[in-house]
C-alpha positions in Angstrom: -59.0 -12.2 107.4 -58.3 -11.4 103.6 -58.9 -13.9 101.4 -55.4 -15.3 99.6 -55.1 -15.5 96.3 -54.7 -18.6 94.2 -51.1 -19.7 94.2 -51.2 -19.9 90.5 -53.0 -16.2 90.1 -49.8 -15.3 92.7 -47.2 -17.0 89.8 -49.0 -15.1 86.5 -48.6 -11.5 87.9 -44.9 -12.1 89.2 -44.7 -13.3 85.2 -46.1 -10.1 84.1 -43.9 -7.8 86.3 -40.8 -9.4 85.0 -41.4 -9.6 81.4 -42.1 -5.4 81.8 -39.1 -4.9 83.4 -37.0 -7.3 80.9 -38.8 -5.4 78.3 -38.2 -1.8 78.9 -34.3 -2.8 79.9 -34.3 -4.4 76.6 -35.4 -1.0 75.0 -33.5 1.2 76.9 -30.5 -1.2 75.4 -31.2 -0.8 71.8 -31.9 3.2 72.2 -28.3 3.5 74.1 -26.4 1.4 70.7 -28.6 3.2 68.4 -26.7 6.6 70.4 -23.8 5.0 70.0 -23.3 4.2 66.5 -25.4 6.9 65.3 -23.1 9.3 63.0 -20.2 7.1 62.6 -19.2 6.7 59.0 -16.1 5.9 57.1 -13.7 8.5 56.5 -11.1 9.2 53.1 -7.7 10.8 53.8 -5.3 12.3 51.6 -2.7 14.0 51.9 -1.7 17.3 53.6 0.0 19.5 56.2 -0.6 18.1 59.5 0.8 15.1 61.2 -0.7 12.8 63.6 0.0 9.9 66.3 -2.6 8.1 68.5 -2.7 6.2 71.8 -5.8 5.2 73.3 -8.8 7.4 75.7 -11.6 9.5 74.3 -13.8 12.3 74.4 -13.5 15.6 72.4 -11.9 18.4 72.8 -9.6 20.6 70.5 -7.6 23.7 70.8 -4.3 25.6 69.3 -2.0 27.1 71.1 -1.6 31.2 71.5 -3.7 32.5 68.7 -6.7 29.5 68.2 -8.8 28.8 70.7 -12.1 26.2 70.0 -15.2 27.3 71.9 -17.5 24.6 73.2 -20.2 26.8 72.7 -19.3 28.2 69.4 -20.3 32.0 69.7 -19.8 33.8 66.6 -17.6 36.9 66.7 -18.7 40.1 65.6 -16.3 40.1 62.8 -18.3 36.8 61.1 -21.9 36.1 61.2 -22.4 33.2 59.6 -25.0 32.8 56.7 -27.1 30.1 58.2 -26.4 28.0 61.1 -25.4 24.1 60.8 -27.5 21.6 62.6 -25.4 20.1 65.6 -25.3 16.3 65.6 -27.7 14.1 68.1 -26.1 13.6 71.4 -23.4 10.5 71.6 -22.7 8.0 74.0 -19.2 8.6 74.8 -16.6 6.0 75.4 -12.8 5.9 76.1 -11.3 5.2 73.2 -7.6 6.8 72.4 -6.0 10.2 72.3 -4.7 12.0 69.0 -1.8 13.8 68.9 -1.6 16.8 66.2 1.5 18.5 64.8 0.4 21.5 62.1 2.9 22.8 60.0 2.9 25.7 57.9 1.3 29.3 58.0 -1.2 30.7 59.9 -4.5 29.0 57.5 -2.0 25.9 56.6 -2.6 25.2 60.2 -6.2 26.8 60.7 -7.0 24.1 58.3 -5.2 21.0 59.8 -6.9 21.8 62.8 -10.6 21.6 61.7 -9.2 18.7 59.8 -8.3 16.6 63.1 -10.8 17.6 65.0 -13.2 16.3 62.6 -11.0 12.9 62.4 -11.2 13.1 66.2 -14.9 13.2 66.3 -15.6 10.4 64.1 -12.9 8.0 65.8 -14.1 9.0 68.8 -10.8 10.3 70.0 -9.5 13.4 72.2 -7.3 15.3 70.3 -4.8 17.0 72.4 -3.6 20.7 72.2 -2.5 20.7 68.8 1.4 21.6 68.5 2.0 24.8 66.2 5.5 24.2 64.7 5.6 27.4 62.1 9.3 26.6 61.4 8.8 23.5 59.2 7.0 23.2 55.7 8.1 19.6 55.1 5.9 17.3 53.2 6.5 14.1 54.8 4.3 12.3 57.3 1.6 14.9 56.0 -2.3 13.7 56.5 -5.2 15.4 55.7 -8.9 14.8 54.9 -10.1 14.6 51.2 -11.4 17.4 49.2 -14.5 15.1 47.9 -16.2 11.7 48.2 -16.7 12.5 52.2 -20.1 11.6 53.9 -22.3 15.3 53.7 -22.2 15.2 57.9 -18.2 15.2 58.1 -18.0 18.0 55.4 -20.6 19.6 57.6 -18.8 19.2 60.8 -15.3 20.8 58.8 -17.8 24.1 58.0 -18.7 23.7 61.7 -15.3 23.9 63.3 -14.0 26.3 61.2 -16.8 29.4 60.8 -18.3 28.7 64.0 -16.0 27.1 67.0 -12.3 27.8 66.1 -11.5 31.2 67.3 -8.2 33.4 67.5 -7.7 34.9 70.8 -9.8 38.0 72.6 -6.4 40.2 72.0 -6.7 39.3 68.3 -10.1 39.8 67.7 -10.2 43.3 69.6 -8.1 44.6 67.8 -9.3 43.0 64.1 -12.7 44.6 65.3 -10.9 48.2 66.0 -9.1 47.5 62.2 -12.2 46.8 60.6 -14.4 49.8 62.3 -11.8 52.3 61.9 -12.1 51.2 57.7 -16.1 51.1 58.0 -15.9 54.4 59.3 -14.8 56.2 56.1 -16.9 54.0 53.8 -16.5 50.6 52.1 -12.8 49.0 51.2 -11.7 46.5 49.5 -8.9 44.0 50.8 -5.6 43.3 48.1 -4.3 40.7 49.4 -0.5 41.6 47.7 1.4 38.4 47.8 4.8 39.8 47.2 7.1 39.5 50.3 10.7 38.2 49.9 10.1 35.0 50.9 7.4 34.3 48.8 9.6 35.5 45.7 12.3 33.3 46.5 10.8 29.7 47.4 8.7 30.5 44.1 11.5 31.5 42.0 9.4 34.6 40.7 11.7 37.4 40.1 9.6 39.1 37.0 10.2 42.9 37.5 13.0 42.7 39.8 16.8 44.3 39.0 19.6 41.5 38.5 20.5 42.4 41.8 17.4 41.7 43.4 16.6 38.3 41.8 20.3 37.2 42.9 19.6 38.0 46.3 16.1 35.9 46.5 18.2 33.1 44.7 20.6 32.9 47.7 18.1 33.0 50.0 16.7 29.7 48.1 19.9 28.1 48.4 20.1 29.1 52.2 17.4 26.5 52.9 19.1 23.2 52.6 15.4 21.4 53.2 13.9 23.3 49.9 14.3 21.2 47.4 13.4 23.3 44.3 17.0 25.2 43.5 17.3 26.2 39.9 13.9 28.0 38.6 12.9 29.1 35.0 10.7 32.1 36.3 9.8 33.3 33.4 8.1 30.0 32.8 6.5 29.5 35.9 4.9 32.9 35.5 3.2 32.3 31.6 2.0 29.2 33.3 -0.2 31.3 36.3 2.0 30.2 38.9 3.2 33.8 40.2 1.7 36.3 42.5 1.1 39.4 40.5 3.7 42.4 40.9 2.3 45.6 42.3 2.4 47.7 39.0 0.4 44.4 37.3 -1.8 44.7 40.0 -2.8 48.4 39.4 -3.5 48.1 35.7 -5.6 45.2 36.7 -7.3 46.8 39.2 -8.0 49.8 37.1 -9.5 47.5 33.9 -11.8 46.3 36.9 -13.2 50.1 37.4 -12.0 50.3 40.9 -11.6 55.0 41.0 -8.8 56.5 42.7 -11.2 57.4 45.8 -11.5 53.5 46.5 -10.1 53.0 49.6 -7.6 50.0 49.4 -6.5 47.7 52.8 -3.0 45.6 51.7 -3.2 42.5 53.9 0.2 41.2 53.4 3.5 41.1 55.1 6.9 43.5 54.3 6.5 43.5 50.3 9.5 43.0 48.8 11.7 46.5 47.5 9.7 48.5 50.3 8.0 51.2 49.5 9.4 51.9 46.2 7.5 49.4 44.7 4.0 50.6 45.9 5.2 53.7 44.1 2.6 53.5 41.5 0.0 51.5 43.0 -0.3 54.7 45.8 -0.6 57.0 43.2 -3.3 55.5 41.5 -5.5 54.6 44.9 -4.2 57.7 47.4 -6.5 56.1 50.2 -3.9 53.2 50.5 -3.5 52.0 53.5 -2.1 49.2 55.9 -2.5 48.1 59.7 0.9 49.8 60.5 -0.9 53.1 59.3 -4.4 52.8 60.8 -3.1 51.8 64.4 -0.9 52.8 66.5 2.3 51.4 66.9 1.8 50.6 70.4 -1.2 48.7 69.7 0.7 46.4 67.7 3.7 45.9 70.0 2.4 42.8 71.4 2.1 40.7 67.4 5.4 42.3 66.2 7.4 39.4 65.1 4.8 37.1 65.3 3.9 36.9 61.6 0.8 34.2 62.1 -0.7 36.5 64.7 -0.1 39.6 62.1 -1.8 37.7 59.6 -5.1 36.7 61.8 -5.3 40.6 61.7 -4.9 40.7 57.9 -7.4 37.6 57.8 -10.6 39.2 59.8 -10.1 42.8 57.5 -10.1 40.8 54.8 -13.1 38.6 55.5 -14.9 41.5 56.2 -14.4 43.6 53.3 -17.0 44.5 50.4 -14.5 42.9 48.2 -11.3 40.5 48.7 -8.8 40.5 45.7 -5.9 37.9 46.1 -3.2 38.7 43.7 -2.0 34.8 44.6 -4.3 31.6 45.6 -1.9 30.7 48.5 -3.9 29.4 51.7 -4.9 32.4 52.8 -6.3 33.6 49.8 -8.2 30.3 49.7 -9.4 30.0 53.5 -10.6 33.7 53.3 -12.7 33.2 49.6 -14.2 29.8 51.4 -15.1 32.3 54.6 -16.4 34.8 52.4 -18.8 32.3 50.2 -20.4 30.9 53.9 -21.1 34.3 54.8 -23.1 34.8 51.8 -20.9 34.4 48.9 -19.4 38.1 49.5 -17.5 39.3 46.0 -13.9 37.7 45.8 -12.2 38.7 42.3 -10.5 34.9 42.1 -7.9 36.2 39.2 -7.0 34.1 36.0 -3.4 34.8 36.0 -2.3 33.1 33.3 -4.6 34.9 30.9 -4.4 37.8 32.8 -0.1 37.6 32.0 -1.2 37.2 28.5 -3.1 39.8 28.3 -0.5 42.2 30.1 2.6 41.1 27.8 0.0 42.1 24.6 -0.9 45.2 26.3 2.7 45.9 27.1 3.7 45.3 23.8 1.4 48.2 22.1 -0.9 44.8 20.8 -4.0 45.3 22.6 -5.3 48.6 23.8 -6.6 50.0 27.2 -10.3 49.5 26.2 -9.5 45.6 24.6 -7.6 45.0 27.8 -10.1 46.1 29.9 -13.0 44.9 28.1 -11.5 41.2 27.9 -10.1 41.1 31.8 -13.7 41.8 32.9 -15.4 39.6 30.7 -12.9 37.4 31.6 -13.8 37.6 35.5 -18.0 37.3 35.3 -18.2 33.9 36.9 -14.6 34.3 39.3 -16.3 36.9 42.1 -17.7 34.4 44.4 -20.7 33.5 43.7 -22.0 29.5 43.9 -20.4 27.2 41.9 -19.1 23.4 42.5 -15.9 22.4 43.1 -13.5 20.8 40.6 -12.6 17.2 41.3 -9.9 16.0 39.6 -9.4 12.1 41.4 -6.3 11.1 42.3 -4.9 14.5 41.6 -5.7 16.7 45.1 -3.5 19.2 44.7 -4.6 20.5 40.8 -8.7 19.8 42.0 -10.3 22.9 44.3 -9.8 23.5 47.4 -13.0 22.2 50.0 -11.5 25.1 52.3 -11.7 27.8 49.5 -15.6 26.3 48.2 -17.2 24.3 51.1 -20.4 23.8 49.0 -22.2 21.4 51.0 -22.4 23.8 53.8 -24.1 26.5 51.8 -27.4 28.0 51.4 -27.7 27.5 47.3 -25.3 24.5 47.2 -27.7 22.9 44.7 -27.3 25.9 42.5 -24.1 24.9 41.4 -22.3 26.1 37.8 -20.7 23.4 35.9 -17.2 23.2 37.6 -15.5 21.7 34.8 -17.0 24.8 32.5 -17.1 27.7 34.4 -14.5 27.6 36.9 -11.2 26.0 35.4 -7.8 26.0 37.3 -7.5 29.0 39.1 -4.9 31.0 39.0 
């Protein structure tokens, strides 16, 4: 027969065996609420152009309807590769904990950006955001929530970069055929994309009339009074354009364009909608650059039967030409114009011209007036420009003023290669416009 063991020898290794198991439960604990809370960090909101509502169940997942899709595993196009790639967060614990519900107003990069917004509020409350609703009718300001330009945590402006260059993607149809635009304009050298923000209803809800007949600006003023929900009636356009605050007319835009250097063999891609007084008014600009050219002239018209009158889905066209381009020129910082500079910078700070209208109207009006002469004018409009083409800079933070401080969209710094090479924001890059 064996020999037994002591009864107390029997009692110490039962001892031992439990206090391992009680100690690697205990660890396996403290690793699973380290997961947990790892990551989450208070969030600032402003305001914006999205609204929101929440019940309660979680998870993650976040898509927009017809022309967005998000990709889980966030494949670049071949229309974007990104600079660098951001490091994805440490795997979560997840737990049920509420659903958000996302109305985006707006145009086609009002919502883009709302999106990437939520989603990023959705990650950090540990939410699932539901298919967000796309209501392009409405540009009402109430109920409006957004995330903060500055004072966010580095990982949520990280996780914004994220969702926007890398998981939010417009629809195969789209992107084939933004590829076929931007190959068939590779094909006969570089472009540059003028973003020409000059469509009627652009004109009217801004009150800019400069250069239009009498007739004209009394038709975009009845189109202003035809929208009970726009507020803004009776405006001094004269005064809102010496303050900056008007898209550029096509004939400005040449003589800018031509005290920039840019030769009548550049070839120049309008991303824009109908512009306002049709063809008449691109006169002048055609002249100068003969190798003008549109969408509606590089493709044909049966390729683009499927986004005619869908004006978001013409723009996502518009949007990947003009991210791709050697050089993006906005004539108007509306959102797209901001989206597509922020796009361009992650890519590697590609060369946007970001104008200074309101010296630029200054300088016009003097050189209209016989007071400053070609070589002044273009002298000063490209000295003016140096440090406005793109290149790394901070943002301007102007607190408890969002809407006068730049853009994150249109500068998301902390996602950028040289991001601690910043130029003074307050010195070198003043209010755009």
């Amino acid at each position: 027969m064996l020999p037994q063991l002591p009864r107390s020898r029997l009692q110490v290794w039962f001892v031992r065996v439990c206090s391992c198991v009680l100690v690697w439960s205990c660890l396996a604990q403290l690793v699973a609420v380290g997961d947990l809370w790892r990551g989450r960090s208070s969030l600032l909101l402003a305001t914006s152009s999205s609204s929101s509502s929440s019940s309660y169940s979680w998870g993650w997942n976040a898509t927009a309807r017809f022309f967005l899709s998000l990709q889980k595993d966030a494949a670049v196009s071949s229309f974007s590769p990104r600079a660098h790639s951001l490091p994805y967060p440490t795997s979560r614990l997840y737990k049920s904990n509420g659903y958000l519900k996302v109305s985006c107003n707006g145009g086609l990069n009002q919502m883009r950006s709302a999106i990437c917004d939520m989603v990023t509020v959705a990650r950090f409350l540990n939410l699932t955001l539901v298919v967000p609703e796309l209501d392009k009718r409405s540009f009402g300001r109430t109920t409006d929530a957004r995330l903060a330009n500055n004072g966010l945590p580095l990982a949520v402006q990280k996780l914004r970069c994220r969702v926007n260059y890398q998981a939010l993607k417009f629809t195969p149809q789209i992107e084939a055929l933004g590829n076929r635009l931007i190959k068939l304009l590779k094909e006969k050298g570089a472009y540059a994309a003028l973003h020409l923000r000059y469509e009627m209803d652009m004109l009217a809800f801004s009150g800019c009339t400069h250069g239009c007949s009498m007739e004209e600006a009394e038709e975009l003023k009845r189109l202003r009074y035809a929208y009970p929900w726009w507020r803004e009636k009776e405006i001094d356009s004269e005064a809102k354009r010496l303050q900056g605050l008007c898209p550029l007319t096509p004939e400005e835009t040449l003589l800018v364009l031509q005290a920039f250097g840019f030769k009548n063999t550049t070839q120049m891609y309008i991303a824009s909608g109908e512009i306002y007084g049709s063809n008449h008014r691109l006169v002048s600009l055609r002249s100068a650059f003969p190798r003008l050219v549109r969408k509606e002239m590089l493709l044909d018209p049966e390729e683009l039967r499927q986004f005619q009158n869908h004006s978001s889905q013409m723009a996502a066209l518009d949007y990947m030409v003009s991210v791709s381009s050697d050089t993006f020129i906005p004539t108007y910082d509306g959102n797209m114009a901001k989206v597509v500079e922020g796009h361009r910078r992650y890519l590697g700070f590609r060369k946007s011209i970001i104008l200074n209208r309101r010296k630029l109207v200054e300088l016009l009006d003097l050189h209209a007036r016989k007071m400053l002469s070609w070589a002044e004018f273009a002298s000063t409009v490209q000295e003016l420009h140096k440090e406005r083409v793109g290149q790394p800079v901070c943002r301007k933070v102007m607190v408890g003023k969002p809407k006068e401080e730049d853009y994150f969209y249109a500068n998301p710094y902390e996602c950028l290669i040289n991001s601690t090479e910043c130029i003074g924001a307050s010195s070198s890059w003043d209010a755009i416009r």
